[in-house]
C-alpha positions as a Markdown table, in Angstrom:
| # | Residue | x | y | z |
|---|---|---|---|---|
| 1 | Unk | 117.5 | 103.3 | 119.3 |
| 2 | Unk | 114.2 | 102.8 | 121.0 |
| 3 | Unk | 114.2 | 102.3 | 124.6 |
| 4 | Unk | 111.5 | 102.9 | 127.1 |
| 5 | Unk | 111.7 | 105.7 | 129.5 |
| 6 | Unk | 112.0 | 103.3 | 132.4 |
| 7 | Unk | 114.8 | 101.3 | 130.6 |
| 8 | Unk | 116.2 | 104.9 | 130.0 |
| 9 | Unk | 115.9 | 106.2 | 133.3 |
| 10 | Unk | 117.8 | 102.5 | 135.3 |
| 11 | Unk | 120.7 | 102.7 | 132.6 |
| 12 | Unk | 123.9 | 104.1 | 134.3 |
| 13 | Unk | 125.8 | 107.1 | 132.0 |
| 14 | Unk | 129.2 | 105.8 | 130.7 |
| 15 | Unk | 132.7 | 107.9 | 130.1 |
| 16 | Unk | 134.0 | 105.9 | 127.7 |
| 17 | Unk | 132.6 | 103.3 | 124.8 |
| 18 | Unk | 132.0 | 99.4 | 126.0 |
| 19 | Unk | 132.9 | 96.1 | 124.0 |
| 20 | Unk | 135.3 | 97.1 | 122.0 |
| 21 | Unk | 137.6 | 95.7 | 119.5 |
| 22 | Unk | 140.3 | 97.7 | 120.4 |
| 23 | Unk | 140.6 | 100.5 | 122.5 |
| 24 | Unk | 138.0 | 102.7 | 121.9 |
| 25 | Unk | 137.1 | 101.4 | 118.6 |
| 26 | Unk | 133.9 | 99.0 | 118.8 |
| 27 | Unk | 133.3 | 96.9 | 115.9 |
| 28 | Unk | 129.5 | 95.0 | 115.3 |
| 29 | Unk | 129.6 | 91.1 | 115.0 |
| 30 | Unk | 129.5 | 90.0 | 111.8 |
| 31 | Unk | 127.3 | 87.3 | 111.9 |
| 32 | Unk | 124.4 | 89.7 | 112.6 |
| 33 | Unk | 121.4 | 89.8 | 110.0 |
| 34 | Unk | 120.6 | 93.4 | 108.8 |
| 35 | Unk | 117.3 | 95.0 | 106.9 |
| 36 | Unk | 116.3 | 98.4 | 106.1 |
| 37 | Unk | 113.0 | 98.9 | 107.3 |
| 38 | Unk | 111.1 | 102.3 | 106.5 |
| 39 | Unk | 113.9 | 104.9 | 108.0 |
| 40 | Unk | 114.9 | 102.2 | 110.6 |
| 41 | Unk | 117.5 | 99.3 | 110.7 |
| 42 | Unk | 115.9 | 95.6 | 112.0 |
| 43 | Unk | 119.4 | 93.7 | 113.3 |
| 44 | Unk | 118.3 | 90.0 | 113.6 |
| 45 | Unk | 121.2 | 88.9 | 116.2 |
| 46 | Unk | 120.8 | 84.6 | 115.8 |
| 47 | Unk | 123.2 | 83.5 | 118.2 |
| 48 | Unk | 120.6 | 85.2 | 120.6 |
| 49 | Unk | 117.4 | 84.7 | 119.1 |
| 50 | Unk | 117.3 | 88.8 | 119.3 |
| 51 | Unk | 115.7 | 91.7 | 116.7 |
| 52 | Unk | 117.0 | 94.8 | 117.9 |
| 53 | Unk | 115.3 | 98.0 | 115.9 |
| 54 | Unk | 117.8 | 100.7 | 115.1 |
| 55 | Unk | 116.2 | 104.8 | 114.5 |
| 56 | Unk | 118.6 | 106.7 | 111.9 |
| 57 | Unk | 120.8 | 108.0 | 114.2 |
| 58 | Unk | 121.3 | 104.4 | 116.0 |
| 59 | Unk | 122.2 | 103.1 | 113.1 |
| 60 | Unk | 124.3 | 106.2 | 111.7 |
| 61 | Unk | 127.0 | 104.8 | 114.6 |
| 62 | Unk | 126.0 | 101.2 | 114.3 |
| 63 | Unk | 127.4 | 101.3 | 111.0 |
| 64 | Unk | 130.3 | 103.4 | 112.4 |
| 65 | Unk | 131.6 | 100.3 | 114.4 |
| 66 | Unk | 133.6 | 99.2 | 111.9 |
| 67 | Unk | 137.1 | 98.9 | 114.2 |
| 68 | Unk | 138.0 | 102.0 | 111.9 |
| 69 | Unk | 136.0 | 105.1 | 114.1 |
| 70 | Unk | 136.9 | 105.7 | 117.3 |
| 71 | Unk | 134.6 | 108.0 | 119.4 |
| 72 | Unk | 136.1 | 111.5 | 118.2 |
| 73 | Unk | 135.4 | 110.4 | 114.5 |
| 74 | Unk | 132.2 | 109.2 | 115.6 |
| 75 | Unk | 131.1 | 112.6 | 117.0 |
| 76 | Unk | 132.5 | 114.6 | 114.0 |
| 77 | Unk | 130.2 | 112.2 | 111.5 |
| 78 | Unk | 127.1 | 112.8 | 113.5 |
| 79 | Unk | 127.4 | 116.6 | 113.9 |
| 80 | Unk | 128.2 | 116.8 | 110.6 |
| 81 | Unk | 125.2 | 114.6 | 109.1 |
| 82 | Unk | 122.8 | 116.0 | 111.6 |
| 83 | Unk | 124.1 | 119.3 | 111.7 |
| 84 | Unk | 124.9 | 119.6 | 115.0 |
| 85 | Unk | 126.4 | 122.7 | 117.0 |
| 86 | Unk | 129.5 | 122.1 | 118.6 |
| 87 | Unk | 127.3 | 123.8 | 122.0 |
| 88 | Unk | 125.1 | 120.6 | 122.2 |
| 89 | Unk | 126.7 | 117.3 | 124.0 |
| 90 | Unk | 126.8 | 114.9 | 121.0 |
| 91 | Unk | 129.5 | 112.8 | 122.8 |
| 92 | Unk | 127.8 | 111.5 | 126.1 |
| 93 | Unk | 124.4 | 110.6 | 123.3 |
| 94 | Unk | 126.9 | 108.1 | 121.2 |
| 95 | Unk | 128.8 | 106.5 | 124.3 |
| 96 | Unk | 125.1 | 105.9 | 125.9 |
| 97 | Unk | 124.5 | 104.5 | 122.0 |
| 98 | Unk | 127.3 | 102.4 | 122.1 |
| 99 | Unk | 127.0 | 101.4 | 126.0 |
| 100 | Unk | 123.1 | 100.0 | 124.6 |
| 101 | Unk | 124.1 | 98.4 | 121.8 |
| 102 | Unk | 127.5 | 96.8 | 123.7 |
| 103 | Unk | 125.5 | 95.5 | 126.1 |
| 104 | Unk | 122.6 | 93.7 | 123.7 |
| 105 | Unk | 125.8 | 91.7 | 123.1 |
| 106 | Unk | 126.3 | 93.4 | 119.0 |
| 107 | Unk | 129.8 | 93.8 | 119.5 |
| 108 | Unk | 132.9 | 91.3 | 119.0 |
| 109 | Unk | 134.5 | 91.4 | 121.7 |
């Protein structure tokens, strides 16, 4: 997801996953609009007038917030489609994902 360095720099790290369905397992409102654009996903949100744009891997664990994926399954499907070692922090990049897209209000809560 795109956010500006100053955005990046004011938003606080997370432990765990926000907005969730169910404990730990976040789930994308589905009244949301969705279109491929180019490599990236546009997400027209109505309710709140919003379009959010998703990069690849943004929208590799948007579409993981199904209710199904909780965060350990999350992490194993982006090392393994990104080819990721097991050395590099994967975990605390999706939680920040998920704490950014929880709190653009994508999730049912």
């Amino acid at each position: 997801m795109r956010v500006s360095a100053e955005a990046e720099a004011k938003r606080p790290l997370m432990k765990e996953a926000p907005h969730t369905s169910g404990p730990g397992l976040p789930r994308v409102r589905e009244d949301l609009q969705e279109q491929q654009v180019g490599e990236d996903l546009m997400v027209y949100d109505a309710r709140n007038h919003r379009v959010h744009i998703l990069n690849g891997t943004a929208t590799a664990i948007y579409r993981m917030c199904d209710g199904e994926h909780d965060l350990d399954a999350m992490e194993q499907e982006i090392r393994t489609l990104y080819h990721v070692a097991e050395t590099q922090d994967v975990r605390q990049d999706i939680v920040d994902t998920l704490a950014l897209l929880g709190g653009k209000e994508l999730f049912l809560q």
